[in-house]
C-alpha positions as CSV (number, residue, x, y, z in Angstrom):
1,X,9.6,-44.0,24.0
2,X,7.2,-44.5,20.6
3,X,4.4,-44.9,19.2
4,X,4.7,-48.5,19.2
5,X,7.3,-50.4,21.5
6,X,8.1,-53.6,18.7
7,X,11.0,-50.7,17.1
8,X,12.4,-50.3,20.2
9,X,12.5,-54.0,21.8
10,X,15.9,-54.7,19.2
11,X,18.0,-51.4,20.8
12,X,16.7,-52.4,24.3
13,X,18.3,-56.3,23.9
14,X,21.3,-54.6,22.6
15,X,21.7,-52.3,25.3
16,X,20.5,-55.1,27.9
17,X,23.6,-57.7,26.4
18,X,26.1,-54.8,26.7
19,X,25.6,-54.9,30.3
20,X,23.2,-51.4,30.3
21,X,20.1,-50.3,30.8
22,X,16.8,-49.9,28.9
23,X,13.6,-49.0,29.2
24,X,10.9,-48.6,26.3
25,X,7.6,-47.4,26.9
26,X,4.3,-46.9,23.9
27,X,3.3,-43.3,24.6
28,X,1.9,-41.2,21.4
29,X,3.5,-37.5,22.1
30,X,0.4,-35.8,20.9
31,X,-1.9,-37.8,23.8
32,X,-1.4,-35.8,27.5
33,X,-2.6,-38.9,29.2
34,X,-0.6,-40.9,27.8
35,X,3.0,-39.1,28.6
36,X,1.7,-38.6,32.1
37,X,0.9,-42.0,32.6
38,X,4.8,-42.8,30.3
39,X,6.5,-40.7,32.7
40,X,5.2,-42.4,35.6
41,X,6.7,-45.7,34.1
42,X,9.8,-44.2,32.9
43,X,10.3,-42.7,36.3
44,X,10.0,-45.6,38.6
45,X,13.5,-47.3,37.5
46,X,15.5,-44.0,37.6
47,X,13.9,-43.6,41.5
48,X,14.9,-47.8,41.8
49,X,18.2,-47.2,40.3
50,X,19.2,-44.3,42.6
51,X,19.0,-46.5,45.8
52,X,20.1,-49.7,44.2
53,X,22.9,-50.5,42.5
54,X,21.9,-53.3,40.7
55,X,18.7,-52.0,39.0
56,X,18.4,-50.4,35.9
């Protein structure tokens, strides 16, 4: 999670090639709304990936 998402996009290819699993999500930690609505999407492939093996 940051500010902006272009930073992250590099680590998350990285991690992707390696065979693991990323997520990156553009939340500013000082907004309320917008970490509510970061954990709601940061959420959703843990919940996927603990019924599903293949997910992320």
């Amino acid at each position: 999670m940051a500010r902006r998402v272009e930073p992250l996009a590099e680590l998350q290819v990285s991690i992707e090639a390696a065979g693991g699993c990323a997520v990156t999500v553009e939340a500013d930690v000082t907004n309320r709304a917008a970490m509510a609505r970061a954990i709601v999407v940061l959420h959703a492939p843990i919940s996927v990936a603990t019924t599903r093996k293949d997910s992320c």
